[in-house]
N, C-alpha and C positions, 0 to 999 in steps of 0.2 A: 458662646463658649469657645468657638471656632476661633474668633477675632480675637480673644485675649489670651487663649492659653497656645493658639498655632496648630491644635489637632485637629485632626479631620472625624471630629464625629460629632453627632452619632454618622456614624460612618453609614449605615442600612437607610437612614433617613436621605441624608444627600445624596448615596448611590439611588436611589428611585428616584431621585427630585421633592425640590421643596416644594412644590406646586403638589404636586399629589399628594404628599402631607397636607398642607393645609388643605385641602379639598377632602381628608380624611376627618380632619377636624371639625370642617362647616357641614359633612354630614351627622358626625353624633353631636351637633348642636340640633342640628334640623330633624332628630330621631327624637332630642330630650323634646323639642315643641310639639312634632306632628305625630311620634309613635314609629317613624318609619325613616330609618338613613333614604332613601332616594324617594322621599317627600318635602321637598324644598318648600321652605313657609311662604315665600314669595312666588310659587305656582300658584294658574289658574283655576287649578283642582284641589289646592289643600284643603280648604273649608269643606268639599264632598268628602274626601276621603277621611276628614278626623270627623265629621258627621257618622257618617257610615261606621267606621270603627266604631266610634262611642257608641251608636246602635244597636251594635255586634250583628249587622248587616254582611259585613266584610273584613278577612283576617289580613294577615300580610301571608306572603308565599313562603314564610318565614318568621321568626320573633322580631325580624328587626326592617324586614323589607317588605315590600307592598309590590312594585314590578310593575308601575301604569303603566309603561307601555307594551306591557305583553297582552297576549291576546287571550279570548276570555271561552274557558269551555264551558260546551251545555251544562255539567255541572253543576259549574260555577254560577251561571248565571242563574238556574234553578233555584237553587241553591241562596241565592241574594233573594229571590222572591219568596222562598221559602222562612227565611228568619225575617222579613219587612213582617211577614204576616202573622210573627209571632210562634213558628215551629210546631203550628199545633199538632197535635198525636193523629197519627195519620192508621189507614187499615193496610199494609201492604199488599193484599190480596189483591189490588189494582196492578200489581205488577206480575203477576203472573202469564206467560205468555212471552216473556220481554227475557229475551236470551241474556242478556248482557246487562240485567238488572241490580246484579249484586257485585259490580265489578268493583263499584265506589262506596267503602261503606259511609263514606262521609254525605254521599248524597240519595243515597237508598230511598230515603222517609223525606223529603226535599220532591225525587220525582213521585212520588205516592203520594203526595200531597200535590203536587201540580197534575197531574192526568185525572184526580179523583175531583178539582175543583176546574178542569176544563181548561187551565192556564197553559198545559204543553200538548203533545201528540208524540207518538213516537215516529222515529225517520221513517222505519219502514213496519208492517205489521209486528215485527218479531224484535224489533232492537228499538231502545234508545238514544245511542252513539254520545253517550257522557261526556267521552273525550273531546267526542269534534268538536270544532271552532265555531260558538255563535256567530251567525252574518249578522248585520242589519236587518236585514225583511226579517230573522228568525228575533231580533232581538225589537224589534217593531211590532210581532205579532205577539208573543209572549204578555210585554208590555200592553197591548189595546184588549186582551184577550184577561188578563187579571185588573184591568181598570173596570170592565163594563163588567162583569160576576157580581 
């Protein structure tokens, strides 16, 4: 349009650059394929990640985004071991004791379900710590600890 009529527009579009348009573009393509704008069909993860979605293992941090390279809280990760196994109805009453038990209502019955089948532990007698950041060794023991149950 530029080239034939001489205007400068869409004006919004060239002030940001045309690279970031398109790159606005190859993500709601790679949204319509995998579910998730910063799910590129050409990552080494897409195949887990529309697995996992289709599972309803894992949502996006958002309706339209997923966020691989953010880091993953005890929650979260519960949480993903909790719907693999089918979200079965759990007794809350395991969590009694546990200060910080109802902070997340999304993962309530997720760790009541992991402490009552032996899959978690809490950090310290009295807390779970939801928010904090799975490590490795936390996310190696979870993992070895609901394979052998």
């Amino acid at each position: 349009h530029q080239d034939f009529s001489g205007k400068y527009c869409p004006h919004r579009t060239l002030d940001l650059g045309w690279a970031r348009f398109l790159g606005m573009i190859q993500a709601e393509l790679d949204a319509m394929d995998t579910g998730f704008v910063d799910v590129p069909m050409n990552s080494w993860y897409t195949n887990a990640v529309i697995w996992a979605a289709d599972e309803g293992i894992v949502k996006g941090v958002d309706a339209k985004t997923f966020a691989p390279g953010a880091d993953v809280t005890r929650a979260q990760l519960v949480t993903m071991f909790y719907r693999y196994a089918g979200s079965p109805t759990v007794d809350r009453s395991v969590l009694t004791g546990y200060t910080d038990a109802g902070k997340l209502d999304f993962c309530t019955d997720a760790f009541a379900w992991a402490i009552a089948e032996g899959v978690v532990n809490g950090m310290t007698e009295t807390t779970l710590e939801p928010l904090g950041t799975a490590n490795r060794a936390q996310i190696a023991t979870i993992l070895a600890r609901y394979l052998s149950k």
